[in-house]
N, C-alpha and C positions, 0 to 999 in steps of 0.2 A: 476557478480551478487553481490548486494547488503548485501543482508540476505540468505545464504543457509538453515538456520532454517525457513524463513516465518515471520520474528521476525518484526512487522511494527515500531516496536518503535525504532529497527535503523536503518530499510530507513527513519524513518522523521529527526533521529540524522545529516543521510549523505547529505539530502537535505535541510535541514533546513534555510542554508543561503549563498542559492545559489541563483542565476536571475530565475524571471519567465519561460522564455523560456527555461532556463539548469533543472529545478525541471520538466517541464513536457516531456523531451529528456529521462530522468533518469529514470521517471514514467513509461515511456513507456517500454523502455530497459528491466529494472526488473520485469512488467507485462508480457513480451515475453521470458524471460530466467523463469520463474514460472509455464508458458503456457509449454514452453517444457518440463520441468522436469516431467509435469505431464502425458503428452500425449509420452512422450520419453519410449524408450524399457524395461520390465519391466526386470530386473534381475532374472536371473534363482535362483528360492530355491525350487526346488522339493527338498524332503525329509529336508528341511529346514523352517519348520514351523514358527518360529521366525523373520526370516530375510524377509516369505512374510507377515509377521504382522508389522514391521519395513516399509516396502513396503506401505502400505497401508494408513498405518497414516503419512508418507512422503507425498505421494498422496492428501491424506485428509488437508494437513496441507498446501500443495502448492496453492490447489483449494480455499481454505479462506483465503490465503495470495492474490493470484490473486483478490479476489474479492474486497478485501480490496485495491487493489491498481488501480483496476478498479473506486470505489468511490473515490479514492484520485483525478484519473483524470476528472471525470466529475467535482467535485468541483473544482479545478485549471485550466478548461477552461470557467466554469459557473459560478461564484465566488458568484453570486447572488439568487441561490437555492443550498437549503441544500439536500442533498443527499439524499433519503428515504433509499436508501437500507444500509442504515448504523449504527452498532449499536452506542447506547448515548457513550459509552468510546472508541470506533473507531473514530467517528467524532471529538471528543475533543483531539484527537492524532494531527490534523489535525493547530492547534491552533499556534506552536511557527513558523511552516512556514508562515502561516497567518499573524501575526505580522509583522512578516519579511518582509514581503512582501507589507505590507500596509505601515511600515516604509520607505522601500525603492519608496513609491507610484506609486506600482504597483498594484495593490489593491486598490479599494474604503475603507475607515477607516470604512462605514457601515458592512462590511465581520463579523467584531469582534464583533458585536449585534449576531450573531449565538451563540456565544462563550458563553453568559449570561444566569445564573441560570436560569432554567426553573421551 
């Protein structure tokens, strides 16, 4: 796994200038190790109040990393719709792979018109 923290800003760092087909192998990967962490056994803390609050926001934190990386793949197999389900500084995370990717013209150069001040 990518990010154990959920942290999207470096799985875009570790894919960012990779080939299209290896950024959405990777997409995938770390969507299904994010999926399990969350749906995975939860740690015993009876009498451990702490660690099932640690628990939770683990949980909570995987479930909006998952989702965020859910939008990451609809955009990199859809290049030509912008995601709804994603917030305006999520989407724009979204951007040096973009480049990269339009450099390497894998990508239409239109993708980077999302990118523009709104």
């Amino acid at each position: 796994m990518i990010s154990r923290t959920g942290d999207p800003m470096k799985f875009i760092k570790a894919v960012q200038d990779k080939e299209h087909a290896e950024i959405i192998r990777m997409a995938e990967e770390e969507a299904m190790a994010a999926e399990r962490i969350t749906h995975g056994p939860k740690p015993k803390v009876k009498d451990r109040p702490m660690e099932a609050i640690t628990w939770e926001n683990r949980k909570w934190a995987m479930q909006e990393y998952g989702k965020f990386l859910g939008a990451f793949l609809f955009f990199m197999r859809n290049p030509v719709i912008k995601p709804s389900m994603t917030e305006y500084w999520q989407f724009h995370l979204f951007r040096p792979v973009c480049e990269n990717l339009v450099q390497k013209k894998q990508f239409p150069p239109e993708v980077m018109d999302f990118f523009k001040q709104e």
